[in-house]
C-alpha positions in Angstrom: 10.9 -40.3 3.3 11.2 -41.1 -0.5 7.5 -39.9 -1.2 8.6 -36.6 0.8 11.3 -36.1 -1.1 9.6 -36.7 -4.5 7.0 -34.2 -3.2 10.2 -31.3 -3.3 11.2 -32.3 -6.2 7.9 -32.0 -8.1 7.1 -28.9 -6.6 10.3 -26.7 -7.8 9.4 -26.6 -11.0 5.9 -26.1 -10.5 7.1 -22.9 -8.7 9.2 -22.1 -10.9 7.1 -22.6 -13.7 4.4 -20.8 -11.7 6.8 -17.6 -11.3 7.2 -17.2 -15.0 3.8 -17.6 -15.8 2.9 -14.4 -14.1 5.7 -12.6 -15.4 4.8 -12.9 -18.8 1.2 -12.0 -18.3 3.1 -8.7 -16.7 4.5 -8.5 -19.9 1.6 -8.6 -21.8 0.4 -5.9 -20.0 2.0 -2.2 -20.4 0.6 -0.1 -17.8 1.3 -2.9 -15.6 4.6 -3.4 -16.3 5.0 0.1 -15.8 3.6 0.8 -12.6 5.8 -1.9 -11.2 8.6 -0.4 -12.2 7.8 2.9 -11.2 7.3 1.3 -7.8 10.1 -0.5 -7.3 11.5 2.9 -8.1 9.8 4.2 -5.7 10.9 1.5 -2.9 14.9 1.7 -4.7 14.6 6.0 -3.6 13.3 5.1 -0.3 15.9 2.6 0.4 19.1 4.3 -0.2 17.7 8.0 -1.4 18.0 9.6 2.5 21.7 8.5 2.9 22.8 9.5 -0.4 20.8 13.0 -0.8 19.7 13.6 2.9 22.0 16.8 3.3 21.0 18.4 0.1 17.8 17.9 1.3 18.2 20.6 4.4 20.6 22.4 3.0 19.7 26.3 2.8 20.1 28.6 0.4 18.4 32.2 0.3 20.2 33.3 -2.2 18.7 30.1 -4.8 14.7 30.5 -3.2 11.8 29.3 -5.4 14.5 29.0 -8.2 12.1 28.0 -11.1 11.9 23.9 -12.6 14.8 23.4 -15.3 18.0 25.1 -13.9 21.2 23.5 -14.2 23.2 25.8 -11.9 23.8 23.3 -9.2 23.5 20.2 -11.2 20.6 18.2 -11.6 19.9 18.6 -8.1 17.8 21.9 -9.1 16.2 20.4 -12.6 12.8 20.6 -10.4 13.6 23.8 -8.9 14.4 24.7 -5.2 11.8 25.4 -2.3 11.3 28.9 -0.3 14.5 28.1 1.5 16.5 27.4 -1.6 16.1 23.7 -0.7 16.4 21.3 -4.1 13.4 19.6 -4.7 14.8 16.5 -6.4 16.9 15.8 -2.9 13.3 16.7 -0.7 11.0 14.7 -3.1 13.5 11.6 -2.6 13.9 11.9 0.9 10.4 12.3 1.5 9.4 9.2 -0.5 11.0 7.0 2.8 8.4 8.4 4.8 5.6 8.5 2.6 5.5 4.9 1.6 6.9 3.7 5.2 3.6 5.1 6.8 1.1 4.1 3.7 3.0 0.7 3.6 3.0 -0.3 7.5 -0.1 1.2 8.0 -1.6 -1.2 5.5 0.1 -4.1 6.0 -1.0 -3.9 9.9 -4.7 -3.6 9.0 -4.2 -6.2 6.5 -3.1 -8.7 9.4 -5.1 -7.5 12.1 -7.7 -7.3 9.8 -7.6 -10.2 8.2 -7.5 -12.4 11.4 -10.3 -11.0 12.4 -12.4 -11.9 9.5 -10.8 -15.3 9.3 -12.4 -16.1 13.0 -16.1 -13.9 12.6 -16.2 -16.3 9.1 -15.2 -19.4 10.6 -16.6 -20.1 14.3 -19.8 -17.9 13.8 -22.1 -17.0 16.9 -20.7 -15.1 19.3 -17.1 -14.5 17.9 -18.4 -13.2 14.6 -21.3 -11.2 16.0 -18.6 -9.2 18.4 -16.4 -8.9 15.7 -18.9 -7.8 13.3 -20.4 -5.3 15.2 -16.9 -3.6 16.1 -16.6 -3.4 12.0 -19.9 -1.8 12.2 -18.4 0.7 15.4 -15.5 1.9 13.3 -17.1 1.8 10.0 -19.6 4.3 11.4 -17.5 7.4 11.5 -15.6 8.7 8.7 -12.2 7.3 8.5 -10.6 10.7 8.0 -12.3 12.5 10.5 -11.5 9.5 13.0 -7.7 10.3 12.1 -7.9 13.8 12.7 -9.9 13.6 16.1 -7.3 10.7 17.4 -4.6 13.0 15.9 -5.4 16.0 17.1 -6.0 14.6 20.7 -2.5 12.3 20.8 1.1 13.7 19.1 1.1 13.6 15.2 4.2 11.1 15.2 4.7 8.5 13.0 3.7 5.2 15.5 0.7 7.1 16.1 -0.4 8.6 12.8 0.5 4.2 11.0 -1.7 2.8 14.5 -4.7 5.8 13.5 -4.8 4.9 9.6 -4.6 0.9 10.1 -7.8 1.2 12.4 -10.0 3.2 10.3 -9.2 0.9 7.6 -9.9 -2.8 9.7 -13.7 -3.1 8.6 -12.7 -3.5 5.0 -10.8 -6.4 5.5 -12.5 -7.9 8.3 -15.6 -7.9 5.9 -14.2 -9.3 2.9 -12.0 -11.9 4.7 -15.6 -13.0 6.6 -17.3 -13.5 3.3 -14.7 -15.3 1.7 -14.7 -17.6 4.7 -18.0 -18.6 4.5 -18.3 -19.5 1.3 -15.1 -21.1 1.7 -15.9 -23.4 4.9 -19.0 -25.1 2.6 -16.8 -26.6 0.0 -15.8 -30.4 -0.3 -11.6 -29.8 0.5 -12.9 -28.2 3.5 -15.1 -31.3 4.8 -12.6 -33.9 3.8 -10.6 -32.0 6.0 -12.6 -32.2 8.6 -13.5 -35.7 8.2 -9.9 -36.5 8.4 -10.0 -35.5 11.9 -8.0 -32.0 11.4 -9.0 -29.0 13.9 -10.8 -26.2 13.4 -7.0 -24.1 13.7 -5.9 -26.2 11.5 -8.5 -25.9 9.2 -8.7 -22.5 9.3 -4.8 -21.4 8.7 -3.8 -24.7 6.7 -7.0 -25.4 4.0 -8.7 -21.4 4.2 -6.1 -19.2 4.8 -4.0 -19.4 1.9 -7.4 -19.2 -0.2 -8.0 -15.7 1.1 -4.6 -14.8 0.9 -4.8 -13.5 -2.7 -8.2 -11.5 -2.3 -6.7 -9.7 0.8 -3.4 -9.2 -1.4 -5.2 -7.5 -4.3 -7.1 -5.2 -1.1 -4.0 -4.5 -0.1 -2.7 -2.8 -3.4 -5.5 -1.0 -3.4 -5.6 0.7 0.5 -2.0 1.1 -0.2 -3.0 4.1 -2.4 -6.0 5.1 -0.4 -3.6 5.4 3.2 -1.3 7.2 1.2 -4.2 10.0 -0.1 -5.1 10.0 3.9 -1.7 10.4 4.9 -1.4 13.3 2.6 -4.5 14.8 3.0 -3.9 14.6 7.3 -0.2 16.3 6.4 -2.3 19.0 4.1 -4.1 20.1 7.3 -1.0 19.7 9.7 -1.9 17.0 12.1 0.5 14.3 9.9 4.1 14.4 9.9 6.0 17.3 11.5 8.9 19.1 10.0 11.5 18.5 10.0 10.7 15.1 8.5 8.7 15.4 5.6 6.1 13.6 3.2 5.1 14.2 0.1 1.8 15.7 1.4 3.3 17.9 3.8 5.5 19.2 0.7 2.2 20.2 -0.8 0.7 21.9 2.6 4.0 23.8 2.8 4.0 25.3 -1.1 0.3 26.4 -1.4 1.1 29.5 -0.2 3.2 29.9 -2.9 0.8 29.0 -5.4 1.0 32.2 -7.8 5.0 32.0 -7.5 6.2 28.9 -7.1 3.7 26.3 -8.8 5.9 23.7 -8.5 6.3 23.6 -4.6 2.9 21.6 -4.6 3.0 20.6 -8.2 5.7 18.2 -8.2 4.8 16.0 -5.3 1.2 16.2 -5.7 2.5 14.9 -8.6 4.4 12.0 -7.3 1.2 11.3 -4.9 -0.9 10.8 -8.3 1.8 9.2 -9.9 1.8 6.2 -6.7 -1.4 6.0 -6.2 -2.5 5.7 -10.0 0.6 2.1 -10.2 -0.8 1.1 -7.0 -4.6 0.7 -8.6 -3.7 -0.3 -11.7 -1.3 -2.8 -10.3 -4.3 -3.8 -7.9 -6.7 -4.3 -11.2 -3.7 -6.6 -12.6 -3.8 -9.2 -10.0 -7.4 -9.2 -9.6 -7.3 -9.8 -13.3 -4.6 -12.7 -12.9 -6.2 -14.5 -9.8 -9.3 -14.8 -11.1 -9.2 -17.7 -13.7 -12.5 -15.3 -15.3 -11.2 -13.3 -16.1 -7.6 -14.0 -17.0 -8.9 -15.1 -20.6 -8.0 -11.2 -21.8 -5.0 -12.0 -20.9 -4.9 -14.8 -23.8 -6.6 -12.9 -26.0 -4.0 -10.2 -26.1 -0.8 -13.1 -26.5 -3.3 -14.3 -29.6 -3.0 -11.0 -31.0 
């Protein structure tokens, strides 16, 4: 009992101390620093944006249509302009955001998991397992991811369950095949056969001693197909077999101003826009914890605090 409680104690401040270690190489890093916070932005407008502007969102005006960026007549509701319906496109850009990352985030998360336990097992137990998993990466990784989406799509109703279910299984073989070869350079190393000398299961090995080592390498994956299911998710709006109105995305935004292209530029402008603006945080935020986990190359980190 005493050596579990001196185990808690000591391993408070190691958190702790842990924490503020990678803050201050976020610090140390602009763009980084940046991206976060334009993502928790991002995540702060998708929160509580829909309640506060979801009216303004719908609400119609013919009389304000395709109102050009920088009027003040309505507030700063219309400093980006209005749409074809007189629609403010501050309110739709904010409202749209909920949807928008809610799809690119549960879509990658759900490939992430299913993904990753997948790759855990085909890495671990070998033979048969890993040769039926393997070759139903090699299934799915054989047809275009997109044009998977938009057969599945076009086939089943473009709703939301459907359209997060499409994009998380065209994007499983990444994950299964980077958690695989983590595992099995992982399962050769001595932690892993003390274990295993100890007497612990194979389960336990797998989820107690490899797990948490792939963890960080499927985190940093995760940033990164973040920003790629978000492109899909916009490009499958762009060609109307993503969301229907009248929800919206950011990608539908822009399907629904390019006919408007010589007369309202900033119909498609402004949330293609935002769609760069996400994506571009997303991989450089990806780069950042690369950069951190990797005890290689986190020595640029130390070179820019010596500076």
């Amino acid at each position: 009992m005493e050596a579990l409680d001196t185990e808690q104690i000591d391993a408070e401040p190691v958190f702790t101390e842990r924490r503020g270690y990678f803050l201050r190489f976020l610090l140390r890093d602009p763009f980084a620093f940046l991206s976060v916070c334009w993502l928790l932005l991002l995540f702060i407008s998708a929160i509580i944006g829909p309640e506060l502007l979801g009216d303004a969102a719908i609400k119609l005006n013919l009389r304000a249509r395709n109102t050009p960026p920088g009027s003040l007549e309505k507030g700063l509701l219309t400093v980006l302009g209005t749409d074809s319906l007189g629609r403010s496109m501050v309110a739709r850009l904010i409202v749209a955001t909920r949807n928008t990352l809610a799809i690119a985030l549960c879509a990658a998360v759900l490939s992430m998991l299913l993904g990753g336990v997948l790759g855990l097992f085909a890495g671990y137990f070998g033979r048969l397992p890993g040769v039926i998993i393997m070759r139903f990466s090699d299934v799915l990784q054989s047809f275009p991811s997109l044009l998977l989406a938009v057969i599945v799509l076009y086939i089943l109703e473009p709703r939301v369950y459907n359209l997060i279910i499409v994009l998380a299984i065209t994007r499983l073989p990444v994950y299964i095949r980077v958690a695989r070869a983590e595992v099995l350079e992982i399962r050769e190393r001595l932690f892993v056969d003390a274990a295993r000398v100890l007497g612990s299961s194979r389960t336990r090995i797998l989820l107690r001693h490899i797990a948490p080592v792939v963890a960080p390498t499927i985190m940093t994956i995760l940033t990164v197909d973040f920003a790629f299911v978000m492109l899909a998710e916009s490009g499958l709006s762009f060609l109307g077999i993503g969301i229907q109105p009248p929800s919206i995305t950011w990608g539908l935004m822009v399907a629904q101003g390019r006919n408007y292209l010589t007369v309202a530029w900033w119909l498609s402008f402004f949330p293609g826009l935002m769609i760069m603006l996400s994506t571009l945080s997303a991989n450089i935020l990806s780069n950042w914890l690369r950069m951190v986990s990797d005890p290689v190359q986190r020595w640029r980190f130390e070179v820019i605090r010596n500076r």
